[in-house]
N, C-alpha and C positions, 0 to 999 in steps of 0.2 A: 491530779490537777491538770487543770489544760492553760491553756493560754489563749489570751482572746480570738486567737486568729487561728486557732486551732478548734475542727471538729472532731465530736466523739466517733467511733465506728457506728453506734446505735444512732448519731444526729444525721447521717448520710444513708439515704432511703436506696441509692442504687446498691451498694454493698450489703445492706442489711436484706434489699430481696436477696442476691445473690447468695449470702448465707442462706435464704430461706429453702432456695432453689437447691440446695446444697443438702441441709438437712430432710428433705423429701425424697429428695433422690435415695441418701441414705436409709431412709428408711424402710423404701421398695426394694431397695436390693438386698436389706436383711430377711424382710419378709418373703425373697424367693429363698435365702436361704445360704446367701453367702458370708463368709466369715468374714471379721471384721480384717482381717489382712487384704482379703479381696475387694471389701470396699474400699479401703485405703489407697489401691491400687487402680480401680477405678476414678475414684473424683480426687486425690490428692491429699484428703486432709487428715485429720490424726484419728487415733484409733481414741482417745480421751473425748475428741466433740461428739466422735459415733455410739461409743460406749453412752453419753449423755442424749444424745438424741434416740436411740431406740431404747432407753429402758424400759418404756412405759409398755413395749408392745412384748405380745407373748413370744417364747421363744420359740423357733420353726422345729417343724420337727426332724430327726435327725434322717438321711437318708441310706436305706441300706445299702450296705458298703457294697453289693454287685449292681447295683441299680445307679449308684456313684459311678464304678467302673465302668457301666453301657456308657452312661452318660460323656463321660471327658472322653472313652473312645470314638465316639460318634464327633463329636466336638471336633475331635483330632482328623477324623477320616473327609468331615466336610472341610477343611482345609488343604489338607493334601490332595482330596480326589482331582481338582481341576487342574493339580503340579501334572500328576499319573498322566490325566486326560491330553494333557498338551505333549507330555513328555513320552507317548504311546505314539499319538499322531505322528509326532517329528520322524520314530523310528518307523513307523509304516508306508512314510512317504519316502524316505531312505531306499525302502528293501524295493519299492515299486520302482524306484529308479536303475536300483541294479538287478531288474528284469531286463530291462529293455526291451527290443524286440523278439520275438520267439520265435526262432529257422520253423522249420517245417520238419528236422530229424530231432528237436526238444519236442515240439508236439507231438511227439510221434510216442516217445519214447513217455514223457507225463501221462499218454493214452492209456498203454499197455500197462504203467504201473497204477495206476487209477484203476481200468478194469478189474485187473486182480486182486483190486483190494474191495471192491466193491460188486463186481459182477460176479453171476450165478458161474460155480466152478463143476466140472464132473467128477463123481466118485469111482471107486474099480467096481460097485456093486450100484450106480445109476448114470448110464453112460447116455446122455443126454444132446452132449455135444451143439447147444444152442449158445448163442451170444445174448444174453440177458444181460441188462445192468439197471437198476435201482438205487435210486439217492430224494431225497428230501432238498439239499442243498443247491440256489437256482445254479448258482457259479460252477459245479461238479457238472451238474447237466450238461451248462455250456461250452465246457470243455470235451463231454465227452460227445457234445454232436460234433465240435467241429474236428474232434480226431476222427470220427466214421467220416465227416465228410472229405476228409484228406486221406482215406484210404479206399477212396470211392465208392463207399456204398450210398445206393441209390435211395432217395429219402422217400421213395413208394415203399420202400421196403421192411420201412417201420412202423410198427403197431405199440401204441401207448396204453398203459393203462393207470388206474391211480387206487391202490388199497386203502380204502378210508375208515373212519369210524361211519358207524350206521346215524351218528346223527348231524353228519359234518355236512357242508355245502358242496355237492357235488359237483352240482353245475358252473358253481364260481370258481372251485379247483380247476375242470377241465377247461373254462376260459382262462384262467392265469397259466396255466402251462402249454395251451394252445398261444398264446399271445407270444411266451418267452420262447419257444421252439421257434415259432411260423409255420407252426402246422396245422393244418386244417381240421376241425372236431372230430371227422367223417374218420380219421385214424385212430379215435380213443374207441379199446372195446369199453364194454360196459364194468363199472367199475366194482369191483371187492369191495363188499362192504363188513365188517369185523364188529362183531358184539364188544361191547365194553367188558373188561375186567371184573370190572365193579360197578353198580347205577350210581354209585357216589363219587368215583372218578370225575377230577376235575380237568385230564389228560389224554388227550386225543390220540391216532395210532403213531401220532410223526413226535410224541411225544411234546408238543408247545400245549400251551393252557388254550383251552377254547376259546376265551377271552380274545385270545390274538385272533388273528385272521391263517386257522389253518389249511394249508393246503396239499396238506399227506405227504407223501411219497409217489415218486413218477416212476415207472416202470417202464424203460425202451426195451425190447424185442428187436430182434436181426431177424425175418424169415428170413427161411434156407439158407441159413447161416453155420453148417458145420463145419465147411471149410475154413469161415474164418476162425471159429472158435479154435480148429487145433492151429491156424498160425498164431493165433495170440497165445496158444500155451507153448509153444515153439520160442516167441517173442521173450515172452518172458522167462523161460527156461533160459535162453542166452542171456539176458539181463542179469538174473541169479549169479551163472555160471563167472560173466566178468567183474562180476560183485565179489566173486570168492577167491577169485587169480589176483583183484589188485588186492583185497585185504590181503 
């Protein structure tokens, strides 16, 4: 019974849309598929009006339990990836700080261990003795022209080349690593071109998807570089050797 001065829930039309608004919602969200805890959890209200509001609708169908399992992982990982992302950044601008400036005997020294991890080395059965280095990566590059230019070799002296796949862009390579050097094209010889693996290879020789914008691998050359190739095995021989007295 009400009292004069009292309205029913049904005689007050803003609360009765808002029910309405209420049981629609409900509805949608059983129809993706989630359980009545989860819509409870979502809009507030009891699991008895939701149980009454969706009877009429068929029931979803269940989802396979690893296909659940992508799901709330993925759920989870778009959540957390922008924590990672910030929390990456922070420690990367950290480590750039405790670079600082770099002498002239640290570039010296990241030179000599960079070549040898990446430049062409001599065998006791192919005694070669050239200063070759190849890298893909613009920043290894950069490093390693400006340790040749700190140990003054003369940048006439260098001859570029780029191994590519036979259907890559040649010309847009040798502009992008002419641009990043500052050297002039007239130093690139003519470029290696490499049959694919497979014609159904979606992977180029530098290993990136073609999709991307590849630009191989850069090959620097030393002419008449024997000399230095045996100080850098000289170099790094010592490097080894103080590596083995402090361990």
């Amino acid at each position: 019974m009400t009292t004069p001065n009292s309205t029913s829930f049904s005689d007050n039309p803003l609360r009765a849309r808002a029910r309405d608004d209420l049981r629609e919602q409900a509805r949608a969200l059983h129809s993706q598929g989630l359980t009545y805890d989860r819509i409870q959890q979502r809009l507030g209200c009891s699991k008895s009006s939701i149980s009454l509001w969706v009877r009429d609708l068929p029931r979803p169908p269940r989802r396979d339990p690893g296909e659940q399992g992508l799901l709330t992982a993925r759920k989870r990982w778009d959540r957390e990836l922008p924590i990672r992302d910030e929390k990456r950044q922070r420690t990367r601008e950290a480590a750039l700080a405790e670079i600082g400036t770099m002498t002239d005997r640290e570039l010296f020294m990241a030179g000599v261990a960079l070549y040898w991890a990446e430049g062409s080395k001599d065998t006791a059965y192919a005694r070669r003795e050239r200063a070759v280095f190849i890298n893909s990566d613009p920043g290894v590059i950069t490093v390693h022209l400006a340790w040749l230019d700190l140990l003054g070799i003369e940048r006439d002296l260098l001859r570029f080349r780029l191994p590519m796949h036979e259907t890559a862009d040649v010309p847009g390579a040798e502009c992008y690593w002419a641009e990043l050097t500052r050297m002039d094209r007239s130093q690139f010889q003519r470029a290696t071109l490499n049959e694919p693996r497979s014609r159904s290879t979606t992977r180029g020789h530098s290993g990136r998807t073609r999709g991307e914008a590849c630009r191989g691998c850069l090959i620097i050359a030393v002419q008449q570089s024997a000399d230095l190739y045996r100080r850098i095995e000289g170099w790094w021989c010592g490097i080894v050797r103080d590596a083995a007295e402090t361990g």
